[in-house]
C-alpha positions, 0 to 999 in steps of 0.5 A: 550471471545473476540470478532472477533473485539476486537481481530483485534482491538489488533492485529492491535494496535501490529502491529501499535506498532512494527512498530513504534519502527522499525528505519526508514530504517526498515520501508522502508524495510518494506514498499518496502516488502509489495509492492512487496508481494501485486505486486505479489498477483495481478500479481499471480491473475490476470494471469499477468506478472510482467511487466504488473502487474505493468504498470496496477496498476500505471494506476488505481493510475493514474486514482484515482488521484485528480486534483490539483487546485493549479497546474491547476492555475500554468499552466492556 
């Protein structure tokens, strides 16, 4: 009998491999899905609206971002 491990294992390798015979407009349609399902989950969770749902998830991107030493040298 498999593991819980192994059988996530092989189900994320499925899934690795469906994608990867998807075409490239598949994956984006894909990737645009996901975002929206997972907007809604956080929306659906937190008693948001969809408006600040969004505005609060690009602040914590935000806020997780790395300077960019590069950049700071660019602008001084």
């Amino acid at each position: 009998m498999p593991t819980v491990t192994a059988a996530l294992h092989d189900l994320h390798a499925r899934a690795a491999d469906d994608v990867r015979r998807m075409s490239i407009p598949q994956r984006v349609e894909l990737a645009l899905r996901l975002g929206e399902r997972d907007l809604e989950s956080f929306r659906a969770t937190h008693h948001l609206d969809r408006a600040t749902a969004r505005r609060l998830l690009e602040r914590r991107k935000q806020a997780t971002r790395q300077p960019s030493a590069c950049l700071d040298r660019l602008i001084g």
